[in-house]
N, C-alpha and C positions, 0 to 999 in steps of 0.2 A: 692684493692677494696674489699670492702666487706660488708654485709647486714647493714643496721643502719634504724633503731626502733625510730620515735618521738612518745610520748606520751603527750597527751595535755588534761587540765581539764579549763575551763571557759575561753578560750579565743577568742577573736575578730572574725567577719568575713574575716578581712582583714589577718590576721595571719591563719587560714585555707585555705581559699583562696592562700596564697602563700604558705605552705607547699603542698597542692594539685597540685598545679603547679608545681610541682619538684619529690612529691612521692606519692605512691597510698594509698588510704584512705581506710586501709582494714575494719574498723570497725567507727565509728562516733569518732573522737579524736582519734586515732591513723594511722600513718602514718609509710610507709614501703618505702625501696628501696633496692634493694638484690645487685645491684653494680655500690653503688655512689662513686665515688673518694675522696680522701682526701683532696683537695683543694677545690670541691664541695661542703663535707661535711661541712669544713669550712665554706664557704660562706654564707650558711646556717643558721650557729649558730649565724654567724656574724649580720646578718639580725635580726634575733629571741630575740640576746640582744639589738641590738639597736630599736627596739619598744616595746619591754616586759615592760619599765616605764608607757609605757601607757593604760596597762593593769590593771584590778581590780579583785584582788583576785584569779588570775590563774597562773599557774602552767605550765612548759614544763619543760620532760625530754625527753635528748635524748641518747643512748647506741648505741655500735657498739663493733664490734670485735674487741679485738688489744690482740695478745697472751704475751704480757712482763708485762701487768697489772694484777692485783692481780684479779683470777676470769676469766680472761684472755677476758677481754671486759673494755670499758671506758666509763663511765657512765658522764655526764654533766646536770646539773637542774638548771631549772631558779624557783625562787616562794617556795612554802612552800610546800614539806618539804624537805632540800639543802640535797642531801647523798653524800656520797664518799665510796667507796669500799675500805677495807683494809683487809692486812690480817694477821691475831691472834691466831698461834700455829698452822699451815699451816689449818684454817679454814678462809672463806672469808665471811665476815661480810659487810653488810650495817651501815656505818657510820651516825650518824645525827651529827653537832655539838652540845654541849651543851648550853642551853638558859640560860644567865646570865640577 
């Protein structure tokens, strides 16, 4: 187990309201739990993609610890802007893909 960080910009009552319900809302759109499980955490995200279509113009990321990832955390975003943590001449960079 270990801490996991949601971050959220313009989304629904009902998508705060159920992060609230699972972790503490340290600041307005961001949300904390210092040891949620991994199958929790899962649950979670599961929830988050399957109503994120019914969102308009907002954005969740969510981060957590896991030491074999580059950075040594896992980063997952719904919305705009997608990143991905990689790492380039052992320095750890935030990824965007490129917009074609």
């Amino acid at each position: 187990m270990s801490m996991t960080v949601v971050v959220t910009r313009n989304v629904s009552a009902r998508v705060r309201g159920f992060l609230a319900s699972a972790m503490l809302e340290l600041a307005p759109g961001v949300y904390s739990a210092p040891r949620l499980s991994p199958a929790v955490r899962s649950r979670i995200w599961d929830v988050l993609e399957a109503w994120f279509p019914n969102e308009r113009e907002a954005s969740i990321v969510m981060l957590w610890q896991e030491r074999n990832m580059p950075g040594g955390q896992t980063v997952r975003s719904l919305g705009s802007p997608p990143i991905e943590l990689t790492e380039v001449d052992g320095l750890i960079l935030a990824r965007r893909p490129s917009e074609r």
